[in-house]
N, C-alpha and C positions, 0 to 999 in steps of 0.2 A: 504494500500500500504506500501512496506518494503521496501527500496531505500536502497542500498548501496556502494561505490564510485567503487567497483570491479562493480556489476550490471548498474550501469550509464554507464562505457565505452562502454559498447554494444552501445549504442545511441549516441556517440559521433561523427563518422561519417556518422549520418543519415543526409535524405533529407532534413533540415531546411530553412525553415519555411514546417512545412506538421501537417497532420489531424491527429486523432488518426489510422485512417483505414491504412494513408502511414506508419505510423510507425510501426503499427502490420503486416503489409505486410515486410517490412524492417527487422523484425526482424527473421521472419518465412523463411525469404530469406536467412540470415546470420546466420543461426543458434544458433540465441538470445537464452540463458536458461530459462527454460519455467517459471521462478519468473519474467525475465523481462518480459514476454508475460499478464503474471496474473495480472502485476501491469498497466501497457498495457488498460487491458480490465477495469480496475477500471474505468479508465477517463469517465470524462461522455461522452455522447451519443450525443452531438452536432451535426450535421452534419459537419456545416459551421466553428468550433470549427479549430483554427491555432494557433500551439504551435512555437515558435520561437526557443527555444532552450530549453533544459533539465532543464533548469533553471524553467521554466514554468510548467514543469513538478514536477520536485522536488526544491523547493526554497531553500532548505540547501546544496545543491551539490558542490558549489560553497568552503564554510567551511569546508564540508566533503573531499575532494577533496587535499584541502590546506592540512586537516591533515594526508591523506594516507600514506604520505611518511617524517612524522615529527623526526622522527629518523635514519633513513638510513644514515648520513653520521658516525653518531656513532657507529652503529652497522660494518658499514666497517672495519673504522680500529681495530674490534677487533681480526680481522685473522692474 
C-alpha cells in the first residue's frame, strides 16, 4: 500500500466507522483514483473488519497531513 496525504482526502469524507467493502463502494461512487481503490483492496479480507477512521487505515496520515502544507505561508509572500 502507497498512502499519500493528496490520496487520503478521497477518504476523508467517507462513511466512518465502515468495512473495507463501504469504503471500496464509497470510492467507486466518488470517483476515488484507482491507487486509492488498489490500496483499498490490500486491507485484509475480514468481513466483520470496522475501520474508524483513515487513521486505521494508514497510521502516518495524521504527520503526513501536518506536513502537506509546511510551507505555504512562505511561499505566498513571494508574489
Amino acid at each position: 500500500m502507497f498512502w499519500t496525504p493528496e490520496l487520503a482526502t478521497y477518504l476523508e469524507d467517507a462513511p466512518w466507522p465502515a468495512t473495507k467493502e463501504e469504503l471500496l463502494d464509497y470510492c467507486n461512487r466518488t470517483g476515488a483514483p484507482m491507487q486509492v481503490i488498489d490500496n483499498l483492496m490490500e486491507l485484509d479480507d475480514t468481513e466483520e473488519q470496522t475501520y474508524e477512521g483513515i487513521e486505521d487505515i494508514w497510521p502516518e496520515y495524521e504527520a503526513a497531513s501536518d506536513d502537506m502544507f509546511f510551507n505555504d505561508d512562505d511561499d505566498m509572500n513571494d508574489y
